[in-house]
C-alpha angles and dihedrals in degrees: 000000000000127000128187117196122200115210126234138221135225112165105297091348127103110208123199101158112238152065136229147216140184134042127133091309103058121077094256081205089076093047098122090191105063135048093212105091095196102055114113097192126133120259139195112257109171131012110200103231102258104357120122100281097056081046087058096045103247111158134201107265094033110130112228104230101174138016116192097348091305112112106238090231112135099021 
């Protein structure tokens, strides 16, 4: 499923909403969203109650494939 995020803006900050976890430097072992020990993706870790990413439906546990049209592989 796509999401698309809008950022939002609070003086100089740019809010979207969420962490993350995961990618190559992480152990992939510790990785508690996906039954595969050995992915290296990037997962959702945290959603801020109301901010845009809740409004455009990311969960916690989603992996993050693309950002702006570039596949997060490698990061």
């Amino acid at each position: 499923q796509r999401i698309e995020i809008h950022k939002l803006r609070q003086g100089d900050n740019l809010i979207l909403g969420f962490s993350i976890g995961g990618g190559i430097d992480q152990d992939p072992t510790q990785n508690p969203f996906s039954e595969d020990k050995t992915d290296k993706g990037i997962y959702v870790t945290r959603v801020t109650e109301g901010g845009p990413a809740e409004v455009a439906g990311l969960q916690i546990g989603d992996k993050i494939m693309q950002v702006n049209a570039k596949p997060s592989t490698n990061v």
